[in-house]
N, C-alpha and C positions, 0 to 999 in steps of 0.2 A: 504494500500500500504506500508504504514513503517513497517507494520509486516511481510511483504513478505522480502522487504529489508533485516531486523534484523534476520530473519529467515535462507536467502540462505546465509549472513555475517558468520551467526553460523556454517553452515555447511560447508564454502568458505574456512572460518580461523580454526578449529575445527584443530587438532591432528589428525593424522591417528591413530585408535584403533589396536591395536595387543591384541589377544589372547594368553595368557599364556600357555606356552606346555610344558609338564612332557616327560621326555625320561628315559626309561627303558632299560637296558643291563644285561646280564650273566656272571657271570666273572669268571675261571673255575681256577682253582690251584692245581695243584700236586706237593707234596712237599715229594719226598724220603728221604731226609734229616733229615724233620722233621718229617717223619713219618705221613702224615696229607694231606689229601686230602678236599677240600675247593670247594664249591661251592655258590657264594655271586650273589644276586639279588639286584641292585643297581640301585638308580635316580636323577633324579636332574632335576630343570627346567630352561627353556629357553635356554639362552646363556650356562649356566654351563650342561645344559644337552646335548649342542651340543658339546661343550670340552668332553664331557664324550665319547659320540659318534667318536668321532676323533678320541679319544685318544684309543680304541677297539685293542688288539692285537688279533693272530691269534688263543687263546683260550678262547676270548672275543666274546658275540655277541649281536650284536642288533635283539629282536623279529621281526622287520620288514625286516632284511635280509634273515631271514628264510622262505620265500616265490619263491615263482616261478611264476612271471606277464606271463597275456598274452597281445596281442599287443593294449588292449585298458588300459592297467595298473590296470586290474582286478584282484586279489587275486585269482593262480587258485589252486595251491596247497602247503599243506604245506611240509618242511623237515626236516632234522635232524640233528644234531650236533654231533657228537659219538666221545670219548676220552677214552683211558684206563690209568688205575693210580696203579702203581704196589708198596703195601706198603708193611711193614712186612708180615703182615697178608696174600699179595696176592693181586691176580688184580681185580681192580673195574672197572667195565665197566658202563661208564656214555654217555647216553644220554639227551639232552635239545631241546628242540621243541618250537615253538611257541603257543599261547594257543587264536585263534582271538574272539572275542567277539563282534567282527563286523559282523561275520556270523549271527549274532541275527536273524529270522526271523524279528521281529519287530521294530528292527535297535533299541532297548533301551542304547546300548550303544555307539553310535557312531561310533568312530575310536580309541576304546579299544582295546590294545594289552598286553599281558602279555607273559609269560613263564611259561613252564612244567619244572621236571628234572626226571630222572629217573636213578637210583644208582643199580649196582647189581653184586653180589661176587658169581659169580658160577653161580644156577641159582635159587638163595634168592634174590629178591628183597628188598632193606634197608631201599629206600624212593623211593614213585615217587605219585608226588602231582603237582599243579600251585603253581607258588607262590603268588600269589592272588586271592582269591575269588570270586565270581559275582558282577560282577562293581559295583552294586547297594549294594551290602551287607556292612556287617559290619566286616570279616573274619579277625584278624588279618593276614597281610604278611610277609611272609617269608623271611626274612633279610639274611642267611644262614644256608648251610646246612654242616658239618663236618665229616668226618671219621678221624675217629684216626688209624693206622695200628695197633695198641695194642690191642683192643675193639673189632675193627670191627662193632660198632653202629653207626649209623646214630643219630648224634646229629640236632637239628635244633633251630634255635633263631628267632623268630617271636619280629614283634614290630606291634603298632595298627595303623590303615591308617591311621591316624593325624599323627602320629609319622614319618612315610615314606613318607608321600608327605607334610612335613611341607618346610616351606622356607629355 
């Protein structure tokens, strides 16, 4: 009987558990000025991933707005973000998608969401990748992706997923 007591005591007075949660956003930059077209895949957790979420301007997005619910809040299809960026070189037409990972048959990853981009001057493609990998891998991510108007290359700067989902 005192084990019962000590028991429902643990569970009566215990903390409520929260689960830690990583928020992901697209952050999209055209810079005439500088010549320089910017495409950054950014995170953060918890509390600083939901400022990050707030904080979203109108060529900012969260991969989970990129969606179209039907009325039981089911994931029915995905869509697109489209931006054009006019540098020296001429106009980029950029696209960002969402990339769900929750479609998994086997549901291996959960409530995994990431992001696509796709970059394109005329009708050459420059970049268009996820910016991360299969949940389970080891891919480094895609921290950003850069056009310079002078170039016209798709630069990109990858960091390793310890590196991106560290604290």
């Amino acid at each position: 009987m005192k084990f019962l007591v000590l028991l429902f005591s643990i569970f009566l007075f215990s903390a409520n558990a929260n689960a830690d949660q990583f928020a992901v956003a697209v952050k999209y930059l055209c810079d005439s000025e500088s010549d320089i077209l910017s495409i950054k895949y950014v995170g953060a957790w918890n509390s600083d991933g939901d400022k990050l979420i707030e904080g979203l301007g109108p060529d900012d997005w969260d991969p989970w707005n990129l969606f179209v619910e039907n009325e039981y809040n089911d994931l029915r299809y995905a869509i697109t973000a489209k931006r054009t960026c006019s540098l020296s070189s001429g106009a980029y037409h950029v696209t960002v998608g969402p990339t769900p990972e929750i479609w998994n048959a086997q549901g291996e990853c959960g409530a995994t969401l990431t992001a696509w981009a796709e970059i394109k001057k005329d009708a050459n493609i420059l970049f268009k990748r996820s910016f991360e990998g299969w949940c389970h891998g080891s891919d480094p991510v895609i921290r950003e992706v850069r056009v310079r108007g002078s170039n016209g290359v798709a630069e990109v700067e990858s960091v390793s997923q310890d590196e991106f989902y560290k604290d």
